[in-house]
C-alpha positions, 0 to 999 in steps of 0.5 A: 762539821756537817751542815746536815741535820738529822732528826730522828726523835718527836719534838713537841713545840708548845710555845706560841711564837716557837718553830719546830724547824727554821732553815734560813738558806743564804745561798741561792742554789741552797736546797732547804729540805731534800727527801731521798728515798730509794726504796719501795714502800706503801706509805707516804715519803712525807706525812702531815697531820693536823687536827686543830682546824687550820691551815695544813700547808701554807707558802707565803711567795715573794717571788714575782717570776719563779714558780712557787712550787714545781711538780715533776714526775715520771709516772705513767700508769700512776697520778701526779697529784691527787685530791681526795675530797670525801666528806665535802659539803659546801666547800671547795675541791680547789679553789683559785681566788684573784683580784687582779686586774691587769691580767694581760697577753698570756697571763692565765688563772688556769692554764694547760698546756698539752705540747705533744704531737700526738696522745694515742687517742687520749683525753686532755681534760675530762670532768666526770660525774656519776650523779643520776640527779640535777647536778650541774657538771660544769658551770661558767658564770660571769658575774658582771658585764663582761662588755666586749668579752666570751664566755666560751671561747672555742678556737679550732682554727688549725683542725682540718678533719676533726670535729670542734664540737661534739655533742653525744646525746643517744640517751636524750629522750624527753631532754633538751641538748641545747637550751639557748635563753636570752632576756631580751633579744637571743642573737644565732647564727648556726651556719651547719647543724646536723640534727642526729636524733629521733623526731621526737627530741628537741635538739635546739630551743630558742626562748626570748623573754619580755617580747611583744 
């Protein structure tokens, strides 16, 4: 006899503690659920719909040295992984949430790791926003002392010809492209500054609150 299931017929689970589809694998290189699909199509291979105001996926992980999930594609003018978030207000695209406290050595919350040799001129990361208002793009905020940390840490030490920090700013008028503010010491040491913009534009302003 198969050890395959085929399912093709809806079942309805009504019961509280029921589950519709319960695989228990015994075997360490057993494949829980597989999806082959050879041929073109417009829809997604797996689809999930939840209308009850819960949690659509949950993986509850006990391993504590595998990945508990594993994306590999081969796309190339395609996307890996997409999230569209349209209708969000005051939640959240993605959110990691950790109360480690032994984060040490090459432990990471966000890690990307770009191993070519070369990218054709392409960009790694890129956060992009059309917003004509005062929207913040990017925020980094310690919330506590951070004694002895950065809050940026920009390390270019193997760059030979390129540029560590390049800031285009050919739009600035009345704005400000750096605002360094400090209560109630500001500590700089700039030891290259190329200023690139029209007399009129403060490129760097330095405020030191509560001296006298």
């Amino acid at each position: 006899m198969s050890d395959q299931l085929r399912i093709g017929t809806r079942h309805t689970v009504s019961g509280a503690a029921e589950v519709a589809i319960d695989l228990d694998l015994e075997s360490e290189t057993a494949v829980g659920l597989r999806i082959d699909e050879d041929v073109g199509s417009t829809v997604a291979s797996v689809q999930i719909r939840n209308n009850a105001q819960t949690a659509v996926f949950s993986i509850h992980a006990t391993g504590d040295t595998e990945a508990f999930m594993d994306l590999t594609s081969v796309n190339t003018t395609g996307n890996a992984f997409v999230i569209t978030a349209n209708s969000l207000t005051t939640g959240l695209g993605i959110s990691i949430d950790s109360s480690a406290t032994a984060i040490t050595g090459a432990g990471r919350l966000l890690d990307v790791t770009h191993s070519g040799a070369t990218s054709t001129s392409g960009t790694l990361v890129e956060f992009s926003s059309a917003a004509a208002d005062e929207t913040i793009i990017l925020a980094v905020t310690a919330s506590a002392a951070l004694a002895g940390g950065k809050g940026i840490h920009l390390n270019t030490n193997s760059m030979t010809t390129g540029t560590a920090l390049d800031i285009d700013l050919a739009a600035l008028t009345s704005g400000i492209g750096i605002d360094i503010s400090s209560c109630p010491v500001v500590k700089m040491v700039l030891t290259s500054l190329t200023v690139l913009l029209p007399q009129s534009t403060l490129l760097l302003r330095q405020k030191q609150v509560g001296l006298t």
